[in-house]
FISE-216427 format. One record per residue (C-alpha): residue in three letters; x, y, z. Coordinates in Angstrom, 2 decimals, padded with zeros to 5 digits. Each point is the difference from the previous one (the first is absolute). Example, Ala and Ser with C-alpha at 12.3 -4.5 7.8 and 13.67 -1.06 7.14 Angstrom:
("ALA", (012.30, -004.50, 007.80))
("SER", (001.37, 003.44, -000.66))
This chain:
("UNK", (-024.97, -056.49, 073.63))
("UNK", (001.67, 002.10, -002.74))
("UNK", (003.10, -000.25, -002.12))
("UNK", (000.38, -003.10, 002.52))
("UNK", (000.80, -003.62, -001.20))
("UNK", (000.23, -003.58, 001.57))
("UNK", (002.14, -002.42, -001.62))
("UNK", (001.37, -003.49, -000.13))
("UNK", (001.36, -002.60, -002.29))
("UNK", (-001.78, -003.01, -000.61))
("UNK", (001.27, -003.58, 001.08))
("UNK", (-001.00, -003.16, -001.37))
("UNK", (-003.66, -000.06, -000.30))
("UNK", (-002.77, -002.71, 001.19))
("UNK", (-001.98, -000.09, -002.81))
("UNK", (000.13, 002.36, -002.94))
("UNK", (-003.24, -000.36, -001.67))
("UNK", (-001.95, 001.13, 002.96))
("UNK", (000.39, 003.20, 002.50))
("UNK", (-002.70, 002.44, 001.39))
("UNK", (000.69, 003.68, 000.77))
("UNK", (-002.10, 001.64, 002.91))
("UNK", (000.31, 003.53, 001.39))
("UNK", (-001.97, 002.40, 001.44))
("UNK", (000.89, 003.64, -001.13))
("UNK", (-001.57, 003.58, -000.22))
("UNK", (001.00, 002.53, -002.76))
("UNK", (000.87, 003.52, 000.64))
("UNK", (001.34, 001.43, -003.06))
("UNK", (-001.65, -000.69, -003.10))
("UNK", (002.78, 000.43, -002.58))
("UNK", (000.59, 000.07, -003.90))
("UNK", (002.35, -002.79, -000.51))
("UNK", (000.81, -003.72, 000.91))
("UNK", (-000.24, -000.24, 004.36))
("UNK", (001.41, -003.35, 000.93))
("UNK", (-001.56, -002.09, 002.32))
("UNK", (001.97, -002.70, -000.48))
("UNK", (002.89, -001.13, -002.22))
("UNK", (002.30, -002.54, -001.20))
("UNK", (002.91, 000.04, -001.77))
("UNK", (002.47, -002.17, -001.67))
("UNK", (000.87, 002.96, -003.02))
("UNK", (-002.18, 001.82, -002.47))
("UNK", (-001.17, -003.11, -001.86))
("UNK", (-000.97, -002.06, 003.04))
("UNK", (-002.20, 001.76, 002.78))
("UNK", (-003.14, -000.12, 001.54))
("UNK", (-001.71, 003.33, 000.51))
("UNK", (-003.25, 000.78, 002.65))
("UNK", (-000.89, 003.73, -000.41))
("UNK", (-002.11, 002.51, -000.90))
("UNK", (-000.06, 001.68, -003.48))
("UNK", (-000.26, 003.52, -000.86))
("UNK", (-003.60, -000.40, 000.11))
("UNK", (-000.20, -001.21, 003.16))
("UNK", (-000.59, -003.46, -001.42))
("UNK", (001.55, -003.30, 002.04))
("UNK", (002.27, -001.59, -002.54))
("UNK", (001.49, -003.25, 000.70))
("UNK", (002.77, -001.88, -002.69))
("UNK", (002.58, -002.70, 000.20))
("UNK", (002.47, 000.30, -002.83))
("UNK", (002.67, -002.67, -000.79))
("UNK", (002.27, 000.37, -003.26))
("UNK", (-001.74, 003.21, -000.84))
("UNK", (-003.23, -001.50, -000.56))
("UNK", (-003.38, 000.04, 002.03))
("UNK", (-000.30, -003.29, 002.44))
("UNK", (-002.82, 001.65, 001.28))
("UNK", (-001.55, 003.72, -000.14))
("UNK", (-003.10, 001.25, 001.89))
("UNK", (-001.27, 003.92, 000.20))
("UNK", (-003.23, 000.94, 001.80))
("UNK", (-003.17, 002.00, -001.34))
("UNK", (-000.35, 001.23, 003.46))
("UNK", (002.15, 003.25, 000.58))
("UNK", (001.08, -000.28, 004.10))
("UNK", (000.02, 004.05, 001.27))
("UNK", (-001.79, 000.00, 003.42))
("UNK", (003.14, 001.43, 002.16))
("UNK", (-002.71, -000.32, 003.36))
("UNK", (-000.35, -003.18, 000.42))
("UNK", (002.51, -003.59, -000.28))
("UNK", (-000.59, -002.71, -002.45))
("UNK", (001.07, -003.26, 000.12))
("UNK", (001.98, -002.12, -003.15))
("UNK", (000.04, -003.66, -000.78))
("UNK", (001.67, -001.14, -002.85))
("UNK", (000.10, -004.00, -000.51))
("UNK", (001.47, -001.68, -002.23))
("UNK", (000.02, -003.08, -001.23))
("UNK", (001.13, -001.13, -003.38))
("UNK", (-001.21, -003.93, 000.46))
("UNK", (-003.47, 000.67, 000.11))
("UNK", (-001.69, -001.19, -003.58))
("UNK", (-002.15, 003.32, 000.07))
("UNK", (002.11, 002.78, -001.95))
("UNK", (-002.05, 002.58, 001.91))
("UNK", (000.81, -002.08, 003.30))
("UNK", (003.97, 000.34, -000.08))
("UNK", (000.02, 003.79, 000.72))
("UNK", (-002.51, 001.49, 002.22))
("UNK", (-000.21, 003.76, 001.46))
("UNK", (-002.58, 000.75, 003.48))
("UNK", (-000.85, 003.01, 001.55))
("UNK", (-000.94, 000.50, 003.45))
("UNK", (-001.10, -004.10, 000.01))
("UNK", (-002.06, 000.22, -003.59))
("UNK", (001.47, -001.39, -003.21))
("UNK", (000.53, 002.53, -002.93))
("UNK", (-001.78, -001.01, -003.07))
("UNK", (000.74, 003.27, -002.54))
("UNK", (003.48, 000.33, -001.38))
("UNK", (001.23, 002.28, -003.10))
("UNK", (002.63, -002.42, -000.77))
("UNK", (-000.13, -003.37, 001.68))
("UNK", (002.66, -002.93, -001.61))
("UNK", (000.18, -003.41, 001.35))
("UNK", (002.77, -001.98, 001.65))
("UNK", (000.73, -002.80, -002.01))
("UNK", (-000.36, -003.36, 002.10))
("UNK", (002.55, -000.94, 002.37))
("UNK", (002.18, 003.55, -001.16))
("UNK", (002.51, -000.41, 002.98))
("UNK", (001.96, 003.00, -001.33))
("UNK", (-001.36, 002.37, 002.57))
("UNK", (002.54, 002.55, 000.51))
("UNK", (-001.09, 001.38, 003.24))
("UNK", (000.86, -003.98, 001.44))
("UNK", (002.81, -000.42, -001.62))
("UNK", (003.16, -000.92, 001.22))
("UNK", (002.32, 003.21, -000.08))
("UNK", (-003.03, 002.49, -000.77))
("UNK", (-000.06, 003.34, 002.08))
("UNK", (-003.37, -000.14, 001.96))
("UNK", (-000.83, 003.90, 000.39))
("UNK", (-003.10, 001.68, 002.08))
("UNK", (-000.68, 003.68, -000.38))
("UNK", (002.10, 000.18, -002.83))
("UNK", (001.73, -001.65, -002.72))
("UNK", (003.59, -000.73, -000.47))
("UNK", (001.02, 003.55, -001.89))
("UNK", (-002.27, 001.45, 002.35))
("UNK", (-001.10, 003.60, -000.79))
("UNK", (-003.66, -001.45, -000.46))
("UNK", (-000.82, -000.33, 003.74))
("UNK", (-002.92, -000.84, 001.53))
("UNK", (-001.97, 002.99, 002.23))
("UNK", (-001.74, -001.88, 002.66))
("UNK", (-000.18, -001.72, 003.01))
("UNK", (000.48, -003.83, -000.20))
("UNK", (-000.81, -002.48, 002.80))
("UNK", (-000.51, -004.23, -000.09))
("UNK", (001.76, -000.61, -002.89))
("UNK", (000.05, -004.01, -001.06))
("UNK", (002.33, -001.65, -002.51))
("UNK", (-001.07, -003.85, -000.18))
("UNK", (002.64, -002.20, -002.31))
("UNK", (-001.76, -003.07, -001.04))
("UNK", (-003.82, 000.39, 000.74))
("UNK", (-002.65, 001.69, -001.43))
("UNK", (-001.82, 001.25, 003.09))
("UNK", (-003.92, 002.16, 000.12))
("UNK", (-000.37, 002.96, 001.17))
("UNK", (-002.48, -001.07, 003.10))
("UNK", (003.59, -001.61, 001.28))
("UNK", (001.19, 003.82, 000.41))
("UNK", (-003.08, 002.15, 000.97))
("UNK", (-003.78, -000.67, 001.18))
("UNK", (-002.64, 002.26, 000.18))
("UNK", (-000.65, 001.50, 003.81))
("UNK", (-003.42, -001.28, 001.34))
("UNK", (000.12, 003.51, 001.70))
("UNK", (000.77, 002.71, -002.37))
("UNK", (-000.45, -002.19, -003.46))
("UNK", (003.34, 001.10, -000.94))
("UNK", (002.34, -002.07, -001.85))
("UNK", (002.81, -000.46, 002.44))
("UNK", (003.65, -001.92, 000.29))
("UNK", (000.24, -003.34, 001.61))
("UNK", (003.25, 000.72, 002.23))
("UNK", (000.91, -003.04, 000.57))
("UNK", (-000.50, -002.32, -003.69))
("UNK", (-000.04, -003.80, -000.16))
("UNK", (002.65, -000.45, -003.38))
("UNK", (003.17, -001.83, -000.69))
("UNK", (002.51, 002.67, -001.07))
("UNK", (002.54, -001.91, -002.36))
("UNK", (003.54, 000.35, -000.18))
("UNK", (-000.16, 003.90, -001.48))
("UNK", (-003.42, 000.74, 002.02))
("UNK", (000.06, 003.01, 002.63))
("UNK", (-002.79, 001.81, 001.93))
("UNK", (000.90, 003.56, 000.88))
("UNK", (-002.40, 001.81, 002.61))
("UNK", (001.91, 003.26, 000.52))
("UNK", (-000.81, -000.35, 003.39))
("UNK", (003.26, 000.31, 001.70))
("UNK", (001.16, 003.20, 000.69))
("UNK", (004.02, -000.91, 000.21))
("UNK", (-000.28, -002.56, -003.16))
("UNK", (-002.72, 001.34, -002.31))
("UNK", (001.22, -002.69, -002.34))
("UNK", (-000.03, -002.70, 002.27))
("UNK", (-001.19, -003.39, -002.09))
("UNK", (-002.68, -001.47, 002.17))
("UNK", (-000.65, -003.24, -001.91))
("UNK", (002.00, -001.93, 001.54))
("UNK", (002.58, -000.27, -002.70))
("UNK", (002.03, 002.70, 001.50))
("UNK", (001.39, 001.58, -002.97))
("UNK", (001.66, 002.86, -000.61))
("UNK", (-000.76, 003.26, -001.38))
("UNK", (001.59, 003.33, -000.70))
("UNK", (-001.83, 003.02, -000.03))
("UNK", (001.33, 003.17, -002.37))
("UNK", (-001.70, 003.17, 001.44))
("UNK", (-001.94, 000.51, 003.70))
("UNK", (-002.86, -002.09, 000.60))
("UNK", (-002.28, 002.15, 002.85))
("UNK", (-002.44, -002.09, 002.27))
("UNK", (-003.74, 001.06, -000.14))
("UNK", (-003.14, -000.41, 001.71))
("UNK", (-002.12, -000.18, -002.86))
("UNK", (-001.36, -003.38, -000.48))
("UNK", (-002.06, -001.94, -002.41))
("UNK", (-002.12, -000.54, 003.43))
("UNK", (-000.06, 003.90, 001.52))
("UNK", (000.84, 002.23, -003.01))
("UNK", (000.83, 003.20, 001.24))
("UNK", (-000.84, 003.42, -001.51))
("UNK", (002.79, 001.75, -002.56))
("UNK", (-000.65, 002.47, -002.51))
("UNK", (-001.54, -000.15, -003.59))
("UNK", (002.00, 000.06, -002.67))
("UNK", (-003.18, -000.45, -001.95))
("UNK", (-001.06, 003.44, 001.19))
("UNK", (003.18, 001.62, 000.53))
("UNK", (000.96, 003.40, -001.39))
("UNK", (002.93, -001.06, -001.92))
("UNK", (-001.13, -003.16, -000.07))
("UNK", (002.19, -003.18, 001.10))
("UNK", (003.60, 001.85, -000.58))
("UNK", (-001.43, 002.50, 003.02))
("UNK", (000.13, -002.99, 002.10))
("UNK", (003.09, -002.06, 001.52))
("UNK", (000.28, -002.30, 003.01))
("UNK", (-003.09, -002.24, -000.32))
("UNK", (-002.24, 002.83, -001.08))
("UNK", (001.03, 001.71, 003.78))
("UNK", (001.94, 003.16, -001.42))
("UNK", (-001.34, 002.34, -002.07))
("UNK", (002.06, 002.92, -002.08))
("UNK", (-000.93, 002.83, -002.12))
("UNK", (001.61, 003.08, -001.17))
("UNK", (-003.44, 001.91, -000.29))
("UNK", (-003.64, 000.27, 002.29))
("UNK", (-002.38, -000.48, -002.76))
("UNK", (-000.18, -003.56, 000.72))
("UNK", (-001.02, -002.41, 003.19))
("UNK", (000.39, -003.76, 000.87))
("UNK", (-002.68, -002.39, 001.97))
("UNK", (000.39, -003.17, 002.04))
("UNK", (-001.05, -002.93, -001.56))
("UNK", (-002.53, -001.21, 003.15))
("UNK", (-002.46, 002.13, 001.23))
("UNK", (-003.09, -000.14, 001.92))
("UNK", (-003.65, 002.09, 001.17))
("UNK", (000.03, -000.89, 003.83))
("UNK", (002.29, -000.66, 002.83))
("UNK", (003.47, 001.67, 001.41))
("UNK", (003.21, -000.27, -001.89))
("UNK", (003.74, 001.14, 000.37))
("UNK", (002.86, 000.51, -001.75))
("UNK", (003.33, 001.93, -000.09))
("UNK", (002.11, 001.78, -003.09))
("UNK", (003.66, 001.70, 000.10))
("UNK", (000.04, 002.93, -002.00))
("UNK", (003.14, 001.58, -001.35))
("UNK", (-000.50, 003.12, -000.01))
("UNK", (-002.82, 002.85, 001.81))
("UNK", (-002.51, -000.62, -002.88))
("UNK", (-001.62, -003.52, 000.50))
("UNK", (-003.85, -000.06, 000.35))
("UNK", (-001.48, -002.71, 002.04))
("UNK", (-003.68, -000.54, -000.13))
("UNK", (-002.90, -002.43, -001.87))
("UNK", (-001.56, 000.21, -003.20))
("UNK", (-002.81, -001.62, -002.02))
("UNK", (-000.15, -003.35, -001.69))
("UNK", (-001.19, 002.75, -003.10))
("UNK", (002.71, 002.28, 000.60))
("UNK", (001.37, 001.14, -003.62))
("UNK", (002.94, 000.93, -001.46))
("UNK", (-001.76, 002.60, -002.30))
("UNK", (001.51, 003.26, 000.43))
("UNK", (-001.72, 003.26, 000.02))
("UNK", (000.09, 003.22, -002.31))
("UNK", (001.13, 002.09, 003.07))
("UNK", (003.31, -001.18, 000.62))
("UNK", (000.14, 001.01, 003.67))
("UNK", (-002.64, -002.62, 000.60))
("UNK", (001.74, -002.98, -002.01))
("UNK", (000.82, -002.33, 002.27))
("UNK", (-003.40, -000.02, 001.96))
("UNK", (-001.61, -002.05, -003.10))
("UNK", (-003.34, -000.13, -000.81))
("UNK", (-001.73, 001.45, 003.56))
("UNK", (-002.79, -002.27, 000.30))
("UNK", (001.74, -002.59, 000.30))
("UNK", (002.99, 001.25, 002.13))
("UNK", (001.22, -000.40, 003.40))
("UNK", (001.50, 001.35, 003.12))
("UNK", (003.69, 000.68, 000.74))
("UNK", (002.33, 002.02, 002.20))
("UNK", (002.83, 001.84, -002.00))
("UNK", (003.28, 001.22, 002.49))
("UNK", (000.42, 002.91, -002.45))
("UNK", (002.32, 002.09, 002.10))
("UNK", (002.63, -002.35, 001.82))
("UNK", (-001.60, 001.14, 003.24))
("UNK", (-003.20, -000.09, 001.87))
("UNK", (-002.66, 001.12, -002.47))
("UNK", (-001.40, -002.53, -002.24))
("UNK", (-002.70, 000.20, -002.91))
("UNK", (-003.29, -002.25, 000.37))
("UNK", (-001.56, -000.30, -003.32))
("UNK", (-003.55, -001.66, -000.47))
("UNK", (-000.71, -000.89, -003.14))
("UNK", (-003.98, 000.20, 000.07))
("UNK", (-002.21, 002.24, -002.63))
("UNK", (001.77, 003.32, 000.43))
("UNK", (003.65, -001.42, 001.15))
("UNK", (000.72, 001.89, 003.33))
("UNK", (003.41, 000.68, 001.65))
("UNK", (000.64, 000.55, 003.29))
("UNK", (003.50, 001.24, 002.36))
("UNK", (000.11, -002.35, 002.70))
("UNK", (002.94, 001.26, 002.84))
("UNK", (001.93, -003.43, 001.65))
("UNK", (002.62, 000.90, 002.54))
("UNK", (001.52, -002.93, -002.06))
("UNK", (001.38, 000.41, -003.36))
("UNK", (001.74, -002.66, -001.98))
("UNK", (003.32, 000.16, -002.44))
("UNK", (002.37, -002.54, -001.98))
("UNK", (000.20, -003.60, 001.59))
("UNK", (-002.99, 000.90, 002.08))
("UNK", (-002.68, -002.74, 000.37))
("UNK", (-003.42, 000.74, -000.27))
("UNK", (-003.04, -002.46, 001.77))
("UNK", (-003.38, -000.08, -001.22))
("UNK", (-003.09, -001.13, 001.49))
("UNK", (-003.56, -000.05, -001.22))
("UNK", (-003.03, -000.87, 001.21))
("UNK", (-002.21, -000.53, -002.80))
("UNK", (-003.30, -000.37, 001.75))
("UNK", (000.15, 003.30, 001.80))
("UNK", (001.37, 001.97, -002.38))
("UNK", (003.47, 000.70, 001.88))
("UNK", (003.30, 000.29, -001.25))
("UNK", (003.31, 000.58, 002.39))
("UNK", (003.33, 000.39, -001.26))
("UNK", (003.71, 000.19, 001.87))
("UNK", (003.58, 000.18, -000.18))
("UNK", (002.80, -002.12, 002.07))
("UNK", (-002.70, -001.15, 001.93))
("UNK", (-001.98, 002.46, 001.72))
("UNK", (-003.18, 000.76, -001.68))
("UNK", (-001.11, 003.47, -000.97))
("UNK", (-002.00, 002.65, 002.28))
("UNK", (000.33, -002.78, 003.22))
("UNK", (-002.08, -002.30, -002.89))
("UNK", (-000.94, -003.32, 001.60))
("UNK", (-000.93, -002.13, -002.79))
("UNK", (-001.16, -002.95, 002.73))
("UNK", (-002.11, 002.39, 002.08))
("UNK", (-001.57, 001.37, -003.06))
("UNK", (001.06, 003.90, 000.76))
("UNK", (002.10, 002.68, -001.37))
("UNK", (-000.15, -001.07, -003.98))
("UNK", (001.47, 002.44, -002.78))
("UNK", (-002.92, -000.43, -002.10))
("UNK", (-003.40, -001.30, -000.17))
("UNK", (-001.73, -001.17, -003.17))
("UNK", (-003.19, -001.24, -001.67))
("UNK", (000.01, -003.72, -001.16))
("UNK", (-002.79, 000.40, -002.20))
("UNK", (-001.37, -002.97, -002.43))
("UNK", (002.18, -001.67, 001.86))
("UNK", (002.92, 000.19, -003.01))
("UNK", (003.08, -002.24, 000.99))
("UNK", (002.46, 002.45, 001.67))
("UNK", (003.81, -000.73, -000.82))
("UNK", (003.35, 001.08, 001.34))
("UNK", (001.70, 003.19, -002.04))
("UNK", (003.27, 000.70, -001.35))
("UNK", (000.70, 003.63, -000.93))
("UNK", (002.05, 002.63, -000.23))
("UNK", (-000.12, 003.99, 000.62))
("UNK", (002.90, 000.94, -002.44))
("UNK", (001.38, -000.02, -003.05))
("UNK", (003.51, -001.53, 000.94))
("UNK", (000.95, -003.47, -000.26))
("UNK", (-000.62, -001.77, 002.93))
("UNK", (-001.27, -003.65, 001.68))
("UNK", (-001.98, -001.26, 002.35))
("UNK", (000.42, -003.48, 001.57))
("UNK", (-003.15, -001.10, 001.59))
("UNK", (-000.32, -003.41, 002.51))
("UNK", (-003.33, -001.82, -000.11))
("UNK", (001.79, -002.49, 002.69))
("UNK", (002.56, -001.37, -002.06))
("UNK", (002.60, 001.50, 002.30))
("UNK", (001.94, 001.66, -002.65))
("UNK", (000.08, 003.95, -001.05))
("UNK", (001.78, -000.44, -003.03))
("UNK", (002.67, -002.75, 000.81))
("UNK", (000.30, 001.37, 003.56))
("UNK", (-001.61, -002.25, 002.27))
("UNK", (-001.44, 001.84, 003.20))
("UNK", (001.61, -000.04, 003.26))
("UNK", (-002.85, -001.19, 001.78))
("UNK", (-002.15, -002.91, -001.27))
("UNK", (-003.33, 000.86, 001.38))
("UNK", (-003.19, -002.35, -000.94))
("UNK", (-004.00, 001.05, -000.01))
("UNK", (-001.95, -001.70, 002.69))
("UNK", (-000.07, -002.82, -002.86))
("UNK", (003.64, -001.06, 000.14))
("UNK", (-000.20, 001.52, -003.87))
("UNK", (002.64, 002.47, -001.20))
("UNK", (003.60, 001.50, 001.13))
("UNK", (-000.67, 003.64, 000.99))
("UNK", (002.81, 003.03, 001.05))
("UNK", (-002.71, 000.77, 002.51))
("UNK", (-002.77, -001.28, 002.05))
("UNK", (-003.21, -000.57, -001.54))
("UNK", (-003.01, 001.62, 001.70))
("UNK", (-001.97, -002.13, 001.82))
("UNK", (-002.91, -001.20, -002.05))
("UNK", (001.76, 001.00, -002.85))
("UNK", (001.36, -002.80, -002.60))
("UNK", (002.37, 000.12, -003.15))
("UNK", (-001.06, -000.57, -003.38))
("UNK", (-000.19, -003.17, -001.09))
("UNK", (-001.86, -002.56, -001.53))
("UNK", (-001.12, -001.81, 003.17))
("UNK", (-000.68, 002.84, 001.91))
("UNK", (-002.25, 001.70, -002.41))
("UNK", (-002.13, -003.31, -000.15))
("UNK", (-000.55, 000.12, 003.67))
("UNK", (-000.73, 003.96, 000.17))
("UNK", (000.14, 001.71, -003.47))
């Protein structure tokens, strides 16, 4: 979500010494101010704040009368925008341990290294975001303008016991992964709530049992991405432009200029993937590039936004608004090619694109009919055939072929372009992913689960 909150006032609380936090969440913007997780408010000189700092830092404070109850900031800095994490706070201000009253985990494991760590004094029970009459905020806080840029999912507010994080996640005997437990044993208090996101006609539905209320202030959009199947989005990381470039969970991409390129965050050296982007003009490229695919541009401008060539990639450019298209290789000696389509592509248009790493094969369409009579399932008719040398992890591209401002929304399977959902909800032969169009058989979307089995 972004520029979204989730609010409530607080009843009468269970117990106010002890309440854990849990939520699973995945960043997409990395920005350079306060981004609220959670917050709670009774005014400027009572609140509880869960956030991240300029730095990137989780801070965590509880002030009452204008003075520290508790305060807690991280040494760790949290900037992966590819994968989720998963926050427990506890608290509990009757332990006898100082260090035991306030305690921060990450993805199951307790953090140890703080810059600034003060302790709850024993059995504090002025904690603001329990309090009778506080404003309980997620996403945001209650002046807002400090939103979070994420995705959110399983988020647990216990009033009145101090619960581990094994009670919320468990590592997967399969994968290893450290994974939600969708269905938690816990006693939710009078204020507690348990908000899965799952339902698509009450995204704020409160699942705890408690039944209580929230109001939401901005559009909260359902996504596929889970902590279990993360799906593929682009890297703000490696972004040309960097995070501002990037809007929508990392799945639109705009630039004013060509100098500069995006990647997906998954990618893989084997096995047959899809995937679909809506471009907005007649100047999208569409293709793969290197896991050591550079930014770095070159003294002769007209070759700029190939990058460092070899490490490249391979993409189709619709350079006319017709039927002839540029294939450019990015090997030793960068080659480009006219390839003629009796199908050309323009504003609005979406593009498919298949790859079959193993082979070498890359087929691309628009509106659902593939290039040249392609047949991505039968193996025939591809736009372009490549080398997959070392092998060196091959990743989805997002380019441009002009100077102009424009975006591209792309859809890994999260069913969105932009905030449009597609028409047609189609799933790979995995029941993973939301696609405009069917996906080749044999082919599979990219996603975390997918690319264990066959990337």
């Amino acid at each position: 979500m972004a520029s979204t909150r989730i609010y409530r006032t607080a009843g009468t609380p269970t117990l106010n010494t002890k309440h854990t936090i849990s939520m699973w969440f995945k960043r997409t913007k990395l920005t350079y101010g306060d981004c609220f997780l959670m917050d709670g408010w009774q005014d400027a000189n009572n609140r509880f704040k869960l956030a991240f700092d300029a730095s990137d830092r989780l801070e965590c404070y509880n002030t009452h009368g204008g003075s520290y109850k508790f305060n807690v900031v991280t040494n760790r800095r949290f900037r992966d925008t590819a994968a989720f994490y998963h926050l427990v706070i506890r608290i509990d201000t009757t332990q006898a341990s100082a260090s035991d009253r306030v305690r921060v985990y990450v993805n199951g494991t307790e953090e140890e290294s703080f810059s600034t760590y003060t302790d709850a004094t024993q059995d504090d029970a002025n904690n603001v975001v329990n309090e009778s009459g506080a404003t309980i905020s997620i996403g945001d806080y209650q002046g807002g303008g400090n939103a979070f840029e994420g995705l959110m999912t399983h988020v647990h507010f216990i009033d009145g016991t101090s619960y581990a994080p094994t009670t919320f996640g468990e590592t997967d005997s399969t994968s290893g992964i450290w994974v939600p437990k969708t269905a938690p044993s816990v006693t939710y208090g009078n204020n507690g709530f348990f908000l899965k996101f799952e339902n698509s006609g009450n995204l704020d539905l409160d699942s705890s049992g408690n039944n209580l209320t929230f109001t939401t202030s901005g559009t909260l959009t359902q996504n596929v991405d889970t902590p279990s199947n993360v799906f593929a989005t682009l890297n703000g990381i490696n972004a040309g432009g960097g995070t501002t470039a990037l809007s929508n969970g990392n799945l639109s991409y705009t630039r004013t200029d060509y100098n500069h390129n995006a990647r997906s965050t998954l990618g893989f050296t084997k096995g047959k993937w899809y995937w679909e982007q809506k471009q907005s003009d007649n100047s999208t490229r569409i293709g793969l590039i290197t896991s050591g695919f550079t930014n770095n541009l070159d003294t002769d401008s007209t070759d700029a936004y190939y990058g460092t060539y070899a490490n490249g990639g391979v993409y189709l450019t619709n350079s006319t608004n017709g039927t002839s298209w540029q294939i450019t290789n990015n090997d030793t000696s960068r080659s480009v090619t006219t390839y003629s389509s009796a199908i050309g592509a323009s504003a609005g248009d979406i593009l498919m694109g298949a790859v079959d790493a193993d082979a070498g094969k890359l087929w691309f369409g628009v509106n659902g009919t593939w290039m040249n009579s392609g047949n991505p399932a039968g193996g025939t008719n591809n736009q372009i055939t490549f080398t997959n040398g070392s092998p060196d992890e091959l990743q989805v591209y997002a380019g441009f072929g002009t100077s102009s401002s424009r975006t591209v929304n792309f859809n890994f399977g999260s069913g969105f372009f932009g905030t449009t959902a597609v028409a047609s909800a189609n799933a790979d032969a995995n029941g993973f992913g939301a696609f405009e169009y069917a996906v080749p058989s044999g082919f599979y979307s990219i996603c975390t689960k997918n690319i264990k089995e066959f990337g």
